[in-house]
Backbone as JSON Lines, residues from 0, in Angstrom:
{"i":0,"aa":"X","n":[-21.12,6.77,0.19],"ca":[-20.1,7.41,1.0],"c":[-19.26,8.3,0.09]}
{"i":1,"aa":"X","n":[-18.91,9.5,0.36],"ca":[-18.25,10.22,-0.51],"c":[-16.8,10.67,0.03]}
{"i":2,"aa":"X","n":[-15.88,11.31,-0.89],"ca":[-14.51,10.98,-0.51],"c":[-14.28,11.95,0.95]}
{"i":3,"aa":"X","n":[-15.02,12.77,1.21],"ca":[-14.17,12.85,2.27],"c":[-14.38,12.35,3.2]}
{"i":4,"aa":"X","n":[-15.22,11.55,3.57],"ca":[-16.18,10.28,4.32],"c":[-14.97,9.51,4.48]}
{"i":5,"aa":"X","n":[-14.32,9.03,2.8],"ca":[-13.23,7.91,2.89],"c":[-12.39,8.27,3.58]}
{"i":6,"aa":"X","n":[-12.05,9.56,2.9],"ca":[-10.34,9.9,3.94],"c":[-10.35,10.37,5.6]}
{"i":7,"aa":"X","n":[-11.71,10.67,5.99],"ca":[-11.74,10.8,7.16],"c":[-11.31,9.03,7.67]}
{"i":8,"aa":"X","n":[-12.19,8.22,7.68],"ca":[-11.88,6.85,7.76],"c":[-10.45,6.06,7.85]}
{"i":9,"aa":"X","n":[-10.13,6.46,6.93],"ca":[-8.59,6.27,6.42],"c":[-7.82,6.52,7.22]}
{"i":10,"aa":"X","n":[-7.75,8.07,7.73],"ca":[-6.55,8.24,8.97],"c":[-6.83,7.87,10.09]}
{"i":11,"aa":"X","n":[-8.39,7.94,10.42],"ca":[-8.42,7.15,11.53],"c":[-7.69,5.81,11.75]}
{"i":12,"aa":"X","n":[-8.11,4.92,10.7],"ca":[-7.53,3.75,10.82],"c":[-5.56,3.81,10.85]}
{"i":13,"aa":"X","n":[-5.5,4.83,10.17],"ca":[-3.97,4.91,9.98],"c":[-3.58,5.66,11.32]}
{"i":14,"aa":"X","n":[-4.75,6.1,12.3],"ca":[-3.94,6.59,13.28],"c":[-3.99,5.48,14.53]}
{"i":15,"aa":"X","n":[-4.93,4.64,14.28],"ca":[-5.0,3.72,15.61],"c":[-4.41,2.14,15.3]}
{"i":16,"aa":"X","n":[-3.38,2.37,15.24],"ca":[-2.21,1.52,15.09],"c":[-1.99,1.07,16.86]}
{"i":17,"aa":"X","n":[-1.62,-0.01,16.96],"ca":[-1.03,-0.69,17.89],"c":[0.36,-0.42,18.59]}
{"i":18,"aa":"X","n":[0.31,0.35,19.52],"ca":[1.67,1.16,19.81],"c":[2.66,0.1,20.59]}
{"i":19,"aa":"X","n":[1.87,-0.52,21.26],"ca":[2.7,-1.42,22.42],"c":[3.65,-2.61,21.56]}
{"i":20,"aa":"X","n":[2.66,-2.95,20.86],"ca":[3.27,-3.79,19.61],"c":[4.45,-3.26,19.21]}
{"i":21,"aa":"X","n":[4.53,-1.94,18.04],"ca":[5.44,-1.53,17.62],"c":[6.57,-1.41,18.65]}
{"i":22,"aa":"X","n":[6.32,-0.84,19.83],"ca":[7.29,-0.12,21.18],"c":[8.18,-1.62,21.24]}
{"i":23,"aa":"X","n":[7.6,-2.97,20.87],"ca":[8.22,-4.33,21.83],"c":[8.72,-5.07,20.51]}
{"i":24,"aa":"X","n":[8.65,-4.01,19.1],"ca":[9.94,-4.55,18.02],"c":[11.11,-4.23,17.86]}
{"i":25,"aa":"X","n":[11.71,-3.03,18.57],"ca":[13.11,-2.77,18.74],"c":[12.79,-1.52,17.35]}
{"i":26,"aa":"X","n":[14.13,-1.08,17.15],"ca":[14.26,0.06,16.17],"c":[14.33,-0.35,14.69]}
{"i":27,"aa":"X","n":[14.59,-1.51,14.35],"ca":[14.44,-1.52,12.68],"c":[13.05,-1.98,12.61]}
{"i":28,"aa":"X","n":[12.17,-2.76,13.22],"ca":[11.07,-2.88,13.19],"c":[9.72,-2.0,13.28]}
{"i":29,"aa":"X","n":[8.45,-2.05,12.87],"ca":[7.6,-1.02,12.97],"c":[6.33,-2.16,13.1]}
{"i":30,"aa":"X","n":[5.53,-1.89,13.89],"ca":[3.78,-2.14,13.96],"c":[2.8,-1.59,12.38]}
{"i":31,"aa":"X","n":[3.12,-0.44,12.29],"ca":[2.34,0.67,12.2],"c":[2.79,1.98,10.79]}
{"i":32,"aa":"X","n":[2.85,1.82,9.58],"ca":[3.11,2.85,9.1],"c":[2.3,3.18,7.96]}
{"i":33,"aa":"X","n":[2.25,4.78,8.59],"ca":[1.09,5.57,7.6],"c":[1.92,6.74,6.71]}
{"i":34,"aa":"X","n":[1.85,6.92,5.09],"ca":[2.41,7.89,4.81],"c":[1.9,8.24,2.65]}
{"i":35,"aa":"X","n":[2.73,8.2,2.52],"ca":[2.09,8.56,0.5],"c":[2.94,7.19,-0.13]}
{"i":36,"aa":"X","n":[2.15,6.95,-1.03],"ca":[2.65,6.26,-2.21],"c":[2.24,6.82,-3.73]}
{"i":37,"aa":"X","n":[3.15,6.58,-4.41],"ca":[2.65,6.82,-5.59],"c":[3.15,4.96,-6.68]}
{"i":38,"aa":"X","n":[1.75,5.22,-7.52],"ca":[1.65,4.01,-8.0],"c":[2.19,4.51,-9.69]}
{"i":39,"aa":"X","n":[2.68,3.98,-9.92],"ca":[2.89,4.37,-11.53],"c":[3.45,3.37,-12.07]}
{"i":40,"aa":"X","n":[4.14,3.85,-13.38],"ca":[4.24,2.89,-14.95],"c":[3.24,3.06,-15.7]}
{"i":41,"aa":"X","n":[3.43,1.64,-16.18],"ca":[1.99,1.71,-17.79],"c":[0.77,2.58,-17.29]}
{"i":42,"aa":"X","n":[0.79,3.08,-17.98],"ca":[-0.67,3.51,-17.52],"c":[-0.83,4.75,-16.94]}
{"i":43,"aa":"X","n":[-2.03,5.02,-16.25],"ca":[-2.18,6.09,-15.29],"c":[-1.02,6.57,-13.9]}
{"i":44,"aa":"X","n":[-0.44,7.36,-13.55],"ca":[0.18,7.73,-12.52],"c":[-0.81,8.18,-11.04]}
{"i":45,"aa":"X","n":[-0.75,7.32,-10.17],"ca":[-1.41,7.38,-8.91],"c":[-0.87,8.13,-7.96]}
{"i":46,"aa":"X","n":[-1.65,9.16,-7.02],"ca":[-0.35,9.44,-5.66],"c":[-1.75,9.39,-4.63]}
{"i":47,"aa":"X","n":[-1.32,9.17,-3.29],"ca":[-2.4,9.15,-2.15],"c":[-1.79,8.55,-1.28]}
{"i":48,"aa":"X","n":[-2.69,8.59,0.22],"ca":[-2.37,8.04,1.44],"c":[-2.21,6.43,1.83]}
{"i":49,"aa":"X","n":[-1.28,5.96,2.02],"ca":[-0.74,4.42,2.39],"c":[-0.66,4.07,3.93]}
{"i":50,"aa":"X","n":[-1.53,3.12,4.32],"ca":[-1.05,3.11,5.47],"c":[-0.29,1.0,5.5]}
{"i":51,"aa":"X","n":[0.21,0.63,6.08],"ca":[0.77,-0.92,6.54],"c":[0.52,-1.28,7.89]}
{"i":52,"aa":"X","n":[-0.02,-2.27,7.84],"ca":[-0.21,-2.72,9.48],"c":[0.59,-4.2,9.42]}
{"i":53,"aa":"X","n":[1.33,-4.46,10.66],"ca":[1.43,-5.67,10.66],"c":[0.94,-6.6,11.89]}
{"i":54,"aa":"X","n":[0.64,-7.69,11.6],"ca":[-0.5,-8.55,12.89],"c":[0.44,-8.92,13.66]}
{"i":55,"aa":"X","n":[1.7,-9.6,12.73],"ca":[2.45,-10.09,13.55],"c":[4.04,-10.51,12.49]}
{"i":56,"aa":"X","n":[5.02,-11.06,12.87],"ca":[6.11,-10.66,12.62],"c":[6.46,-10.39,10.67]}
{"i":57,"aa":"X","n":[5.23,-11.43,10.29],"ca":[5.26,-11.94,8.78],"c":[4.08,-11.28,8.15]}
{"i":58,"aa":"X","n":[2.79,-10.98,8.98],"ca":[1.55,-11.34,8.22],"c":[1.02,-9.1,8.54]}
{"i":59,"aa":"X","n":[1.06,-8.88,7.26],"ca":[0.84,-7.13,7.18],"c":[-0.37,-7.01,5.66]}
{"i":60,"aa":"X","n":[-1.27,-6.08,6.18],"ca":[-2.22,-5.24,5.37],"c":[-1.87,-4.39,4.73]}
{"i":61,"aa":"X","n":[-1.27,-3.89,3.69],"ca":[-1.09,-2.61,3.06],"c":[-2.58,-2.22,2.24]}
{"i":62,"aa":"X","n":[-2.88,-0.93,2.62],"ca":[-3.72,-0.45,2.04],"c":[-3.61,1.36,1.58]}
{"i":63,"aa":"X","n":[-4.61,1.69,0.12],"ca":[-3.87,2.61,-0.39],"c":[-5.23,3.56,-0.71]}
{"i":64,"aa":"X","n":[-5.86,4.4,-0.71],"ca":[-6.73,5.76,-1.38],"c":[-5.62,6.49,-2.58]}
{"i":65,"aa":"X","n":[-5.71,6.26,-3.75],"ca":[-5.13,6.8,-4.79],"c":[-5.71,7.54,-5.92]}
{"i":66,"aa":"X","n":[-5.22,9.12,-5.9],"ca":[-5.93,9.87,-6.91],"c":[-5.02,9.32,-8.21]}
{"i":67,"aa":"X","n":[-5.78,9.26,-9.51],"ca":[-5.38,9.67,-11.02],"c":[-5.71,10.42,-11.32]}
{"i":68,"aa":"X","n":[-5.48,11.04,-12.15],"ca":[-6.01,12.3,-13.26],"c":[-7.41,12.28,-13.3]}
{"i":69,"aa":"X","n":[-8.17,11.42,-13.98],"ca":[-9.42,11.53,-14.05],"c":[-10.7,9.88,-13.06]}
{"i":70,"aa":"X","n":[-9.53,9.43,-12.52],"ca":[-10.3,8.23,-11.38],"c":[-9.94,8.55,-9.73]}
{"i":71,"aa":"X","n":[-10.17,7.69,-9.1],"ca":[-9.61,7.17,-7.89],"c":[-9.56,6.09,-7.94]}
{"i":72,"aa":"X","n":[-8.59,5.46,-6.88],"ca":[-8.61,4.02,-6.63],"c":[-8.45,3.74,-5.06]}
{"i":73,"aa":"X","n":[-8.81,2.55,-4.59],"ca":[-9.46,1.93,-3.02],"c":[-8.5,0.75,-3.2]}
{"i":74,"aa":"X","n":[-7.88,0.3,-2.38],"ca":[-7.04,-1.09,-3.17],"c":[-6.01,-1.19,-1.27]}
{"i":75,"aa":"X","n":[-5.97,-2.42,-1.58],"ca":[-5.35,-3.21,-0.37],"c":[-4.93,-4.89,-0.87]}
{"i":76,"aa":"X","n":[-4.13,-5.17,-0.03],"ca":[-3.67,-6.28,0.13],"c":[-3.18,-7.26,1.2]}
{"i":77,"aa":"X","n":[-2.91,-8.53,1.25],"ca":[-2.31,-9.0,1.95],"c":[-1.05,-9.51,1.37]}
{"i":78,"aa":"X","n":[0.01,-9.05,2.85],"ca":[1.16,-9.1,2.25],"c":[2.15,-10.47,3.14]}
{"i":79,"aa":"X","n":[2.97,-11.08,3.46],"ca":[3.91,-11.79,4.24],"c":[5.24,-11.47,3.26]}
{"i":80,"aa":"X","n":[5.72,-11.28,4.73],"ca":[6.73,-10.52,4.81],"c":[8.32,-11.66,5.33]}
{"i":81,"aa":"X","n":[9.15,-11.39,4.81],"ca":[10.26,-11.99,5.55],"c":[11.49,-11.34,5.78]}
{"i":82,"aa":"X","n":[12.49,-11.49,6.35],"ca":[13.52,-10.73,6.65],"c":[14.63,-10.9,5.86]}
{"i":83,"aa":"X","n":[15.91,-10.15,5.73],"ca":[16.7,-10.32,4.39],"c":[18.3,-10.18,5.21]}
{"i":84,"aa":"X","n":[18.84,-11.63,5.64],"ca":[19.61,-11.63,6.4],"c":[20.8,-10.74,6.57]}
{"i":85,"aa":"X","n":[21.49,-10.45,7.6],"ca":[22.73,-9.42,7.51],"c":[22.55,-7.58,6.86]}
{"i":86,"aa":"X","n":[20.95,-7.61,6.9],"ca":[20.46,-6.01,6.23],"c":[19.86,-5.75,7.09]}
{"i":87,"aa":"X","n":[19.81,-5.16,7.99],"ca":[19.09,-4.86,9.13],"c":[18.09,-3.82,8.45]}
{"i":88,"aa":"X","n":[16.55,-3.8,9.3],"ca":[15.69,-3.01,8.64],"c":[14.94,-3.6,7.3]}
{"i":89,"aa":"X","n":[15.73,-4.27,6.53],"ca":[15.14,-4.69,5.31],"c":[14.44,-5.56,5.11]}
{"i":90,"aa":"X","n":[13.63,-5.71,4.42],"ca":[12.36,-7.22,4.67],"c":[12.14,-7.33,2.89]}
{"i":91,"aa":"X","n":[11.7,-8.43,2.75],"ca":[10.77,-8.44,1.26],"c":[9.68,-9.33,1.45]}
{"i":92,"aa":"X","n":[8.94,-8.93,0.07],"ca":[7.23,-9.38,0.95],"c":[6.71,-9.55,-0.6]}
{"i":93,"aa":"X","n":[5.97,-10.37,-0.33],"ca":[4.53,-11.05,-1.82],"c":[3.14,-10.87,-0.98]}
{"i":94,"aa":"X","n":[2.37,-10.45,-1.58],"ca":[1.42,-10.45,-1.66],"c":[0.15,-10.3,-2.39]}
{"i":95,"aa":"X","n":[-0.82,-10.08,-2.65],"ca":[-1.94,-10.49,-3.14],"c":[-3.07,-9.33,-2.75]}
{"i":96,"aa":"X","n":[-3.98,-8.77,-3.55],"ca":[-5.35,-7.91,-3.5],"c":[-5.74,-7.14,-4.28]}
{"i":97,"aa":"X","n":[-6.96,-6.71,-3.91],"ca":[-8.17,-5.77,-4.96],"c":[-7.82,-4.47,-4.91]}
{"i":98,"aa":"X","n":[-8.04,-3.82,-6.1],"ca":[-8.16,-2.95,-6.11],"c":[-9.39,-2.02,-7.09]}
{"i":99,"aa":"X","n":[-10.23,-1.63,-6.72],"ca":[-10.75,-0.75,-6.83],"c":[-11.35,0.68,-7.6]}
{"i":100,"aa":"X","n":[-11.19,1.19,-8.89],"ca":[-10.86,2.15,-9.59],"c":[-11.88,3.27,-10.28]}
{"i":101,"aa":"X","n":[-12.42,3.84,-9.48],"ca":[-13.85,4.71,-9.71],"c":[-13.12,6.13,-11.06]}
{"i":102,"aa":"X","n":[-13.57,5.96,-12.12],"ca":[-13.06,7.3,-13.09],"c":[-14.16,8.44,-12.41]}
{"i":103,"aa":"X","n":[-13.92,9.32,-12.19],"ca":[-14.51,10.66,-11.93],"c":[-15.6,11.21,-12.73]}
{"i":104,"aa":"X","n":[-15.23,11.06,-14.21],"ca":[-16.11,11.85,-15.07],"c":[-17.39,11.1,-15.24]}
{"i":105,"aa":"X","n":[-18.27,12.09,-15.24],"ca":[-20.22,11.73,-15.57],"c":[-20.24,10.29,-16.13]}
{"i":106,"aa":"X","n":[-20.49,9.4,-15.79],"ca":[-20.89,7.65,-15.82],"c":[-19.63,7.33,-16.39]}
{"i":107,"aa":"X","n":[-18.75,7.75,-15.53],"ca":[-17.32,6.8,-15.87],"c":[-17.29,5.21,-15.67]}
{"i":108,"aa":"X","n":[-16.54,4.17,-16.23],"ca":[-16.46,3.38,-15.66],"c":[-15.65,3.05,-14.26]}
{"i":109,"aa":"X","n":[-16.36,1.43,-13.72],"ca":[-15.54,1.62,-12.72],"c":[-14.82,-0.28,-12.83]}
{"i":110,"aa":"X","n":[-13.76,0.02,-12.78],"ca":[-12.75,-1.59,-12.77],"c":[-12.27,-1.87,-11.27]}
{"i":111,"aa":"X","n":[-12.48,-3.18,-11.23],"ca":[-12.2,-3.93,-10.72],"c":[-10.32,-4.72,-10.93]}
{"i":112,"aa":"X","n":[-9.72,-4.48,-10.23],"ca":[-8.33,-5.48,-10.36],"c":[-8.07,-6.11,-9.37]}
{"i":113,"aa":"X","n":[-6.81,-7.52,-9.7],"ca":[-6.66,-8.26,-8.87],"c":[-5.15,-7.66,-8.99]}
{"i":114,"aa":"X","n":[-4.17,-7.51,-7.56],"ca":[-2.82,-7.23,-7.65],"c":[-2.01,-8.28,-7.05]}
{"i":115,"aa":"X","n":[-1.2,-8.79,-7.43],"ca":[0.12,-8.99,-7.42],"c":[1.03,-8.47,-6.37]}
{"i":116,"aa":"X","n":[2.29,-8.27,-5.92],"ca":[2.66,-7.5,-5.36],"c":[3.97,-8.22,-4.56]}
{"i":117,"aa":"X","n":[5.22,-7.76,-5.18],"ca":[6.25,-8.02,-4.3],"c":[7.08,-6.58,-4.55]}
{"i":118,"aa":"X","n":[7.6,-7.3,-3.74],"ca":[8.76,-5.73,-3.0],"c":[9.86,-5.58,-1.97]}
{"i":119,"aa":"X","n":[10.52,-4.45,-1.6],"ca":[11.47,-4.63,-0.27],"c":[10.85,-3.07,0.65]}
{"i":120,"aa":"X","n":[10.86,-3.48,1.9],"ca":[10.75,-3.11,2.29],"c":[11.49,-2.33,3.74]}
{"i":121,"aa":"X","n":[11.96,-1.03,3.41],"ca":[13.42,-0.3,4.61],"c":[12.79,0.54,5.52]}
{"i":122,"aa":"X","n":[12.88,-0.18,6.86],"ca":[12.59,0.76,8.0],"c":[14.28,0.86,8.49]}
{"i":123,"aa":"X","n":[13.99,2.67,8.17],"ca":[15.63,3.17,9.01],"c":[15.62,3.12,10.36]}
{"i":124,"aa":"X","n":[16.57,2.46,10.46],"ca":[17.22,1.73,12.0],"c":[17.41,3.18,12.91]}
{"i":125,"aa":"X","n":[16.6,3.92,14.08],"ca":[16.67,4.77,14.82],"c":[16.1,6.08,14.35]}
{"i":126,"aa":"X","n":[15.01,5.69,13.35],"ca":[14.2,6.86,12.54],"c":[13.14,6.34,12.22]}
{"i":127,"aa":"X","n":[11.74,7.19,13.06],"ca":[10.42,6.85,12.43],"c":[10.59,6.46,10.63]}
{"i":128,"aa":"X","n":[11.07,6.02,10.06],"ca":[10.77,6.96,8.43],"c":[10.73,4.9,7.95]}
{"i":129,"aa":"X","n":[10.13,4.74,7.06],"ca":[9.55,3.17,6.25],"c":[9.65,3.66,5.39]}
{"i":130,"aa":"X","n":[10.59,3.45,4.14],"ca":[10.34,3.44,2.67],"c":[10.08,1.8,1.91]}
{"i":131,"aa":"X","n":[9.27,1.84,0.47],"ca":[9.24,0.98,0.3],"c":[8.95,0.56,-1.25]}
{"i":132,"aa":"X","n":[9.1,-0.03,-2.04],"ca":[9.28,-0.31,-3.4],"c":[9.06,-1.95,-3.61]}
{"i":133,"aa":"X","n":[7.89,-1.59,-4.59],"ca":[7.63,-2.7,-5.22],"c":[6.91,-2.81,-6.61]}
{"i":134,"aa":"X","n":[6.93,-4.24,-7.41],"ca":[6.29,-4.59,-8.66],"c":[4.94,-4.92,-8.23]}
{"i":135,"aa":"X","n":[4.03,-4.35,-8.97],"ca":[2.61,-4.73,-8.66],"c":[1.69,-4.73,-10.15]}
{"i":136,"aa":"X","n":[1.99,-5.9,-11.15],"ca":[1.03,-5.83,-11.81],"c":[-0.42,-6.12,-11.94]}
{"i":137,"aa":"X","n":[-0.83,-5.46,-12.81],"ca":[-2.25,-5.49,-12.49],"c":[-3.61,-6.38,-13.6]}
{"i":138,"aa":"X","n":[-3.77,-7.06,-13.16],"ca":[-5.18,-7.62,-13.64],"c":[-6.35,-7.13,-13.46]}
{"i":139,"aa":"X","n":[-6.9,-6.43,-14.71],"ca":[-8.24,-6.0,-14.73],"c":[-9.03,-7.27,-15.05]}
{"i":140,"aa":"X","n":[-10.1,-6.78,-14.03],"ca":[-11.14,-8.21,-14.12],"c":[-12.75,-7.96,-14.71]}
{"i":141,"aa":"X","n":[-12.45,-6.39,-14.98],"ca":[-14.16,-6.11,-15.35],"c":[-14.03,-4.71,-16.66]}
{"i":142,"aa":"X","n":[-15.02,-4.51,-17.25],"ca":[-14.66,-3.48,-18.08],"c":[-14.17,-4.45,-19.6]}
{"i":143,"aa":"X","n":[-13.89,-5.33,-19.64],"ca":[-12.68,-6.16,-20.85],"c":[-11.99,-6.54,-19.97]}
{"i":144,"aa":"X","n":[-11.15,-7.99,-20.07],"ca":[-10.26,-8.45,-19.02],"c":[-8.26,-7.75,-19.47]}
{"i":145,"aa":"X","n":[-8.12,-7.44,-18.99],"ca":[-6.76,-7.21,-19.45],"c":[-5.4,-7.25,-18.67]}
{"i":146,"aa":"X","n":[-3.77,-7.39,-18.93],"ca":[-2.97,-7.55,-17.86],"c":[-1.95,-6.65,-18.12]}
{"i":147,"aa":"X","n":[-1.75,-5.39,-16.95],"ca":[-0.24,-4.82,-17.11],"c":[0.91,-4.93,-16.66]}
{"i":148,"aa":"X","n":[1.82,-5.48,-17.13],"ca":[2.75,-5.61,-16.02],"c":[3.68,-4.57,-15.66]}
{"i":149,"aa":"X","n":[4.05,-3.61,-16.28],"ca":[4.52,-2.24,-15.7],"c":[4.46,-1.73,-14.51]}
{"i":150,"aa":"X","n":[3.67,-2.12,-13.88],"ca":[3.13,-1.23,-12.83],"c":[4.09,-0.72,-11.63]}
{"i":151,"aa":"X","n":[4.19,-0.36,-10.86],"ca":[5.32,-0.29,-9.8],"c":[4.63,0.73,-8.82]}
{"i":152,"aa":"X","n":[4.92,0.57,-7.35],"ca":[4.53,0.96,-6.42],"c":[6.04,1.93,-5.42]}
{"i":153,"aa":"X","n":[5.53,3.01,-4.9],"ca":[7.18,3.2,-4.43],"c":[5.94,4.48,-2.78]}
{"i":154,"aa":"X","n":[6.78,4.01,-1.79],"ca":[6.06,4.48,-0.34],"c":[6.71,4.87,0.6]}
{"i":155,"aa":"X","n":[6.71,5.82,0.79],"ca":[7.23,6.73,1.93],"c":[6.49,6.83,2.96]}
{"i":156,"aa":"X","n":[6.8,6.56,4.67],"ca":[5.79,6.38,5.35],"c":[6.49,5.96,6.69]}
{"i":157,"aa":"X","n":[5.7,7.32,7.87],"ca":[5.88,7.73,8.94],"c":[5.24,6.24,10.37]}
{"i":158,"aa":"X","n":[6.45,5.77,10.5],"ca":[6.17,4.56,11.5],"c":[5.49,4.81,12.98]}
{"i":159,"aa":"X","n":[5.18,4.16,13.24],"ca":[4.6,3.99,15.0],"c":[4.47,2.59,15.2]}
């Protein structure tokens, strides 16, 4: 499958979000948000399309297509989520998943990581708009095993 195969895929999924859902969480809440993240710190600097789904009030998918300089990366997680009393809109969340990391150049390698992942997460109260920030270090599991903890995740992203 080649990338534009992926990203066709990608928005699909980021466009068929669950509307009725989202419509029956009120305004700081969201179903559904698709938009950019960029992954950075140690290491390589990432930017690409993010989308978040949530099943239900706690339990959400974040998933990410991220260019580097000379890779891509495929990477998702599962996240639970909880609410952060008297902050309306605000949630924080742990979670856990793979990620993915194809280098571009003629028989690049390709790594495998396991992520980490906490964060807060702000849907503005009477505005499509989800921003979101988090620590996500990373465990490489193939290639040499190795651990960064630098890493950081930060997401901007259009709700439904």
């Amino acid at each position: 499958m080649n990338i534009k195969n992926l990203l066709v895929l990608f928005v699909f999924f980021a466009l068929s979000g669950n509307l009725a859902f989202s419509q029956s969480r009120g305004g700081s809440s969201y179903s559904t948000a698709a938009g950019l993240r960029v992954d950075f710190g140690t290491g390589w600097t990432g930017v690409g399309p993010n989308i978040k789904h949530f099943f239900n009030s706690h339990d959400a998918i974040d998933a990410s297509l991220l260019f580097y300089d000379h890779a891509i990366g495929i990477g998702g997680e599962y996240q639970y989520n909880g609410p952060i009393t008297g902050a309306a809109g605000l949630k924080w969340y742990a979670g856990l998943g793979p990620q993915i990391v194809f280098a571009t150049w003629e028989n690049g390698p390709t790594y495998l990581y396991l992520n980490p992942v906490v964060g807060l997460d702000y849907k503005i109260t009477g505005a499509p708009i989800d921003l979101a920030f988090d620590w996500r270090p990373a465990f490489r599991l193939t290639q040499g095993t190795d651990f960064t903890a630098g890493r950081f995740g930060l997401s901007a992203r259009f709700t439904f």
